[in-house]
C-alpha positions as CSV (number, residue, x, y, z in Angstrom):
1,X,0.0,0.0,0.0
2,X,1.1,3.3,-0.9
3,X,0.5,6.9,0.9
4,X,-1.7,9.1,-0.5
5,X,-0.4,12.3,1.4
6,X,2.7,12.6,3.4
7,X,2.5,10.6,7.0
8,X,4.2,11.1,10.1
9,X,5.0,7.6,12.1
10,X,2.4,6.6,15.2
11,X,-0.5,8.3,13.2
12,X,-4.1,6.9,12.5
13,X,-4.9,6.2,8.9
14,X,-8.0,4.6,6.6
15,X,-7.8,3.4,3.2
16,X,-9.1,5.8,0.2
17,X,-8.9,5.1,-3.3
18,X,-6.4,2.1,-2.4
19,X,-4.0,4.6,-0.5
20,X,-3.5,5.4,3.0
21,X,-4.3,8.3,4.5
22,X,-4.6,10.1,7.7
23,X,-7.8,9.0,9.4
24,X,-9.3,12.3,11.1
25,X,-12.2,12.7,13.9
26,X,-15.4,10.1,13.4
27,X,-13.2,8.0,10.7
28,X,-12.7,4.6,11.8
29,X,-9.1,3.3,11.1
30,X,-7.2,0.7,9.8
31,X,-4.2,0.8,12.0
32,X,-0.9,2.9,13.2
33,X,1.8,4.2,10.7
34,X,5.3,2.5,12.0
35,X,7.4,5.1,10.1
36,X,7.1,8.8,8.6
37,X,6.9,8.6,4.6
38,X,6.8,10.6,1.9
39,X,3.5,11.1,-0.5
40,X,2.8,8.1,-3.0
41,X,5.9,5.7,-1.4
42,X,5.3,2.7,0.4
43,X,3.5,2.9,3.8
44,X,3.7,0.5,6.7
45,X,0.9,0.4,9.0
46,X,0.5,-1.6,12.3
47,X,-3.1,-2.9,11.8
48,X,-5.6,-2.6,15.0
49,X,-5.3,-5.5,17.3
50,X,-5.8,-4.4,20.9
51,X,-2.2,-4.0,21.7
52,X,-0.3,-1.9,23.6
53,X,0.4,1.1,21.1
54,X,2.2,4.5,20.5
55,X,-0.1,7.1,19.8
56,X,0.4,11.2,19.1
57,X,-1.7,13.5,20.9
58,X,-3.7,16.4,19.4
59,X,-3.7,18.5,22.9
60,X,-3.1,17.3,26.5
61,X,-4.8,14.4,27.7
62,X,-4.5,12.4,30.8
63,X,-3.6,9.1,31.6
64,X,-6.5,7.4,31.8
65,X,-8.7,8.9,29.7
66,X,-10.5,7.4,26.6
67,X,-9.0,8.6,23.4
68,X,-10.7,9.1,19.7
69,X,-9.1,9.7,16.7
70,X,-8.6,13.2,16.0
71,X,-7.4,15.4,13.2
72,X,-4.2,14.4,10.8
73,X,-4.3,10.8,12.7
74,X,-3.5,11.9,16.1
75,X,-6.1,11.6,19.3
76,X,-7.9,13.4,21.6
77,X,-10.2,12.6,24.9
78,X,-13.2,14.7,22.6
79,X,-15.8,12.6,22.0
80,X,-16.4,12.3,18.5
81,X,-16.7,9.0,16.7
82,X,-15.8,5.1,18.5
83,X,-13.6,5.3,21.3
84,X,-10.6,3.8,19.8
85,X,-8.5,3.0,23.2
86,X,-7.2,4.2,26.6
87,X,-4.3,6.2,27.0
88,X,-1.6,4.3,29.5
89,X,0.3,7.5,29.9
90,X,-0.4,11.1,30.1
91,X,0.2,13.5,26.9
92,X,1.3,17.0,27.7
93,X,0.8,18.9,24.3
94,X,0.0,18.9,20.4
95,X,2.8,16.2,18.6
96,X,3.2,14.3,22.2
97,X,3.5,10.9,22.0
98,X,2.7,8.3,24.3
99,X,1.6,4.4,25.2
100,X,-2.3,3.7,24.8
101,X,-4.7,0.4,25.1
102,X,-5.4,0.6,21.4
103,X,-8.5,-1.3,20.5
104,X,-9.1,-4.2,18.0
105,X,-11.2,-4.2,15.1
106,X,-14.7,-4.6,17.3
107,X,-14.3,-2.1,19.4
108,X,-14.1,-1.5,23.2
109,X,-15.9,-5.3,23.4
110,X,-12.6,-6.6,21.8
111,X,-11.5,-8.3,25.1
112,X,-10.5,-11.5,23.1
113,X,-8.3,-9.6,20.7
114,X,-6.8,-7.7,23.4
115,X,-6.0,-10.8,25.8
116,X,-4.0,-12.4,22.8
117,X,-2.2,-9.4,21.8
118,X,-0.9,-8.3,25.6
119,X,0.6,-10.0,28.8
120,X,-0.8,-8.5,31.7
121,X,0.3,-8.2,35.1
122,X,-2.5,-6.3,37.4
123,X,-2.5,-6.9,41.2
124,X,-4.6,-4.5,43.3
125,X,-3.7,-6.3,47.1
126,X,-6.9,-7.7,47.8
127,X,-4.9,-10.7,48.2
128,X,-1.8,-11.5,48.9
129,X,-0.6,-15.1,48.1
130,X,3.4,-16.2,48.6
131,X,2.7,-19.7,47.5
132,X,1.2,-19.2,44.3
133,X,1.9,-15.6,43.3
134,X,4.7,-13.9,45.1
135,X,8.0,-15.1,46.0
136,X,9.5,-13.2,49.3
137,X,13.5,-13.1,50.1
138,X,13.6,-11.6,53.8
139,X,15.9,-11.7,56.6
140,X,15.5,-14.2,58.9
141,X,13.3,-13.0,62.5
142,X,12.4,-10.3,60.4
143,X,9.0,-9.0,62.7
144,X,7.3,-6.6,60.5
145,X,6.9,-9.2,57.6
146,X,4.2,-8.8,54.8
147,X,0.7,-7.9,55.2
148,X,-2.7,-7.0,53.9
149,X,-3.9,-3.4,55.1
150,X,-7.1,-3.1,55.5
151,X,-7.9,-0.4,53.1
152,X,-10.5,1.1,50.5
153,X,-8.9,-0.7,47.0
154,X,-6.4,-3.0,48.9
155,X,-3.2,-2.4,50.2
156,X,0.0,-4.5,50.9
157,X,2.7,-3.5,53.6
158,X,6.2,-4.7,53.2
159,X,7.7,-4.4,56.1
160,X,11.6,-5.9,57.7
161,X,12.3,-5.2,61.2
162,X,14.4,-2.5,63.2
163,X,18.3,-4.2,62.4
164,X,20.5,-2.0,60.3
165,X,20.4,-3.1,57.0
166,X,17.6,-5.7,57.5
167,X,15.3,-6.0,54.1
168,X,12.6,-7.9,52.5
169,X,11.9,-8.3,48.8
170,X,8.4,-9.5,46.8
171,X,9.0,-10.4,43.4
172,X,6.5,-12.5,40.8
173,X,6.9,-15.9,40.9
174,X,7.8,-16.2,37.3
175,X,10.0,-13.9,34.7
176,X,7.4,-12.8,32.4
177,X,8.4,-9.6,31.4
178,X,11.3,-8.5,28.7
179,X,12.7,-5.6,26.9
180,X,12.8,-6.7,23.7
181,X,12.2,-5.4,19.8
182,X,8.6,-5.0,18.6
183,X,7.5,-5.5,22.1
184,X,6.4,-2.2,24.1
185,X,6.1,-2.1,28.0
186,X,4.2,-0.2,30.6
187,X,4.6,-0.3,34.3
188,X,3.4,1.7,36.9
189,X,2.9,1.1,40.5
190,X,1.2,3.5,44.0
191,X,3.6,3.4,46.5
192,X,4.1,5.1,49.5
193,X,6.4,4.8,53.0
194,X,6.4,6.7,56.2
195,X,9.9,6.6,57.4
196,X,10.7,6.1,60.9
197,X,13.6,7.8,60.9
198,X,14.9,10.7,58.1
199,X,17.0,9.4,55.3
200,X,16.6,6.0,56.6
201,X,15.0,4.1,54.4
202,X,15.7,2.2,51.0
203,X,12.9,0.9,48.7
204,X,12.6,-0.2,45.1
205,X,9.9,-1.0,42.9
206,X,10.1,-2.2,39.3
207,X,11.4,-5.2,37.2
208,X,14.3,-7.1,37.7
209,X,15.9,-10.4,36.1
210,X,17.0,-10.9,39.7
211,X,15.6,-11.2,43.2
212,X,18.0,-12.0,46.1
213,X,19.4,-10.6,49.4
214,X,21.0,-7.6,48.6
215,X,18.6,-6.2,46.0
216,X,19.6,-3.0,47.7
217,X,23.0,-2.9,48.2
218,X,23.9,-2.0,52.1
219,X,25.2,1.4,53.0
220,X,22.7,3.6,50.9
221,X,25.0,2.0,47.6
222,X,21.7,1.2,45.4
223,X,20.5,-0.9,43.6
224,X,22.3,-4.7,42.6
225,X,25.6,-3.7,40.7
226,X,24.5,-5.9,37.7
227,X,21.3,-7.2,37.0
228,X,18.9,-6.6,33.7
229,X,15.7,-4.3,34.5
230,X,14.2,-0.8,35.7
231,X,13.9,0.4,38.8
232,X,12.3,3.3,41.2
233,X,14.1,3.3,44.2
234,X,15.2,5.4,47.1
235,X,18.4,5.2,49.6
236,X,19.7,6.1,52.8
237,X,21.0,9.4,53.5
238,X,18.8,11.3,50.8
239,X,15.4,12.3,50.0
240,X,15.5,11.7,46.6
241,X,13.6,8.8,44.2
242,X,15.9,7.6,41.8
243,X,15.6,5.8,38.2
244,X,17.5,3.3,36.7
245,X,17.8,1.0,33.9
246,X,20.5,-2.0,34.1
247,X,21.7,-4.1,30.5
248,X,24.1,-6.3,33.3
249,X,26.4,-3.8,34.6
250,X,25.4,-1.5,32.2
251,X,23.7,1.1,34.1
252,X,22.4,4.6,33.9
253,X,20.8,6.1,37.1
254,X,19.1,9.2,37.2
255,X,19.6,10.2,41.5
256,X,17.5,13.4,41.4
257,X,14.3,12.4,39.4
258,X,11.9,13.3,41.7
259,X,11.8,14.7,45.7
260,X,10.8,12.1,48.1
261,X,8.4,13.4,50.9
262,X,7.8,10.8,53.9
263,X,4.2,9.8,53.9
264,X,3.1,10.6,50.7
265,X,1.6,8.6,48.1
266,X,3.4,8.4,44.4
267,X,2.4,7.1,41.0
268,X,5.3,5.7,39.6
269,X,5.6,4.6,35.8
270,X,7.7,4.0,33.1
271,X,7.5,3.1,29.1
272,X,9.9,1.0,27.3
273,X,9.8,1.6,23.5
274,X,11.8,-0.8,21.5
275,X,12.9,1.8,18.9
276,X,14.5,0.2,15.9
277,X,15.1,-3.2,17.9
278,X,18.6,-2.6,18.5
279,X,18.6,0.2,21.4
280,X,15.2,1.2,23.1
281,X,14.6,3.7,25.1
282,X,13.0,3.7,29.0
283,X,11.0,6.9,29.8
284,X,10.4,7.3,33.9
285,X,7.1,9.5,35.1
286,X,6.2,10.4,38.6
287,X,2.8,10.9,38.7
288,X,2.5,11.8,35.1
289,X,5.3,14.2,35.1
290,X,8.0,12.7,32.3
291,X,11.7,12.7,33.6
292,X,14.6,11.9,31.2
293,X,14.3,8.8,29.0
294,X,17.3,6.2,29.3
295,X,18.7,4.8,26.6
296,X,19.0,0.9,26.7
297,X,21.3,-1.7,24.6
298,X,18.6,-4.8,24.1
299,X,21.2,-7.1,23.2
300,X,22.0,-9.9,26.3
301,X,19.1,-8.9,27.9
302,X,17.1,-11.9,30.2
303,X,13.0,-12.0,31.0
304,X,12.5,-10.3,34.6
305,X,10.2,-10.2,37.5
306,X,8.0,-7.7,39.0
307,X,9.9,-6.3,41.9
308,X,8.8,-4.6,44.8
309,X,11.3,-4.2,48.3
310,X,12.4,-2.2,51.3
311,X,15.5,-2.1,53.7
312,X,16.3,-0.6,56.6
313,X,19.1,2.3,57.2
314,X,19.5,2.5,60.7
315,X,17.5,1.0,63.9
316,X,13.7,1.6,63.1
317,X,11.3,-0.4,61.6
318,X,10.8,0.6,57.8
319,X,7.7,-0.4,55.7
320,X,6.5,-0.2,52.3
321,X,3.2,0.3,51.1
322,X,2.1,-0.7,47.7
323,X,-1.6,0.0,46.6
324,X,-1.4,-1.7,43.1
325,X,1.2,-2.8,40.4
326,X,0.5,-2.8,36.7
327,X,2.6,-4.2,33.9
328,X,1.9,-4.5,30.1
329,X,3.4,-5.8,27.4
330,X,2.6,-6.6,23.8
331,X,3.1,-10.5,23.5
């Protein structure tokens, strides 16, 4: 198929006359260009599947919100036409691009499609189930342990007891999550902790190929010094969350993303986009707000757990709360 009008990538198109062209408000699409092209060449287009997809925004739209195609291909929350999906990720201006539930063919009734086009991690801690589901790695006589919160929407409290550097980790039971080509990821979690003491407390939150004592390194030093993933996480001695993504000992750690305030809750995401298969790039948000996007070699990289752990600093109890965790990827 060949454009009929010059096409930016991650745009809406339909089919006129045997071309493609931009689809604009009310049109019902075909699918998402994967490339910009000139008019008349040859066009790729991602056809509609119920995947995890990059869209481009027409004006700022929340994360959350139901999109529709808009002018020129891109979306809006307006609602004009079918609702074509659910933006994962918030869009701060005209041209910004972001993640979005994109529905099938059939709609927002598409669940089959959508299923077998996405993994999909979602645990909202009305349960909590270390058999089956979670995996813990604690120290041993730790007191505060793990526990269910009674709590409007379900909470889980990760808690290790009062020793310096005493810590307990949750991580799935399996490794069913990977950056890899073709293969977008969203993650985003609600955490929050009250520390006992200032600059205390270490937490981290995010994927991982590996799980083990000494997640966080002891003395405030961070995350593992290798491992394959991305992490939120906080240390000891500053009141700072911190990003990072890890290739092995490959790592790039931003240490002043975001100010972290003791007893106050956080929305914590990030979007892996696989970029031409070879180096992809992972862009961090606190509660919506975009920090820099790291740049990530996929080469040697392993499948890796959800992660979620805290560690004491000092003498007081530490304890991390976790109201959900949400991880999607396109299969």
């Amino acid at each position: 198929m060949t454009s009929g009008e010059a096409l930016e990538a991650d745009r809406f198109v339909k089919i006129s006359a045997s071309t493609a062209l931009y689809a604009d408000a009310g049109d019902e699409p075909v699918g998402l260009t994967t490339a910009a092209v000139a008019i008349t060449k040859p066009v790729a287009v991602k056809p509609l599947q119920g995947a995890l997809m990059k869209v481009t925004g027409s004006k700022s739209i929340s994360a959350g919100a139901g999109i529709y195609v808009a002018a020129d291909g891109k979306v809006s929350d307006a609602a004009v036409g079918k609702q074509i999906g659910i933006l994962m990720v918030a869009i701060t201006a005209d041209g910004g691009k972001a993640a979005a539930i994109v529905w099938g063919p059939r709609g927002g009734n598409d669940m089959l499609s959508a299923r077998g086009m996405n993994i999909e991690f979602f645990d909202d801690f009305y349960s909590y189930d270390t058999t089956f589901d979670w995996a813990v790695v604690e120290d041993a006589g730790a007191s505060g342990g793990d526990v269910l919160t009674d709590a409007v929407g379900g909470i889980v409290s990760l808690g290790c007891d009062g020793d310096d550097e005493d810590e307990f980790y949750g991580s799935s039971m399996n490794e069913c999550f990977k950056f890899a080509a073709n293969k977008m990821l969203f993650f985003e979690a609600r955490i929050q902790l009250t520390e006992a003491n200032t600059n205390e407390a270490n937490w981290i939150i995010g994927l991982s190929d590996t799980v083990a004592a000494d997640s966080m390194q002891d003395a405030g030093a961070g995350p593992m010094a290798s491992f394959d993933g991305a992490v939120f996480f906080k240390v000891d001695g500053t009141m700072k969350i911190q990003f990072g993504s890890s290739n092995a000992a490959a790592q790039v750690i931003n240490a002043t993303l975001d100010d972290f305030v003791s007893g106050t809750w956080y929305k914590v995401t990030f979007l892996f986009n696989p970029g031409d298969g070879t180096t992809g790039t992972i862009t961090p948000y606190i509660d919506g707000v975009a920090g820099t996007a790291h740049d990530i070699t996929l080469a040697g990289l392993e499948e890796m757990h959800i992660l979620m752990g805290v560690k004491t600093g000092g003498t007081q109890e530490e304890a991390l709360i976790v109201d959900y965790i949400h991880c999607v990827q396109v299969r």
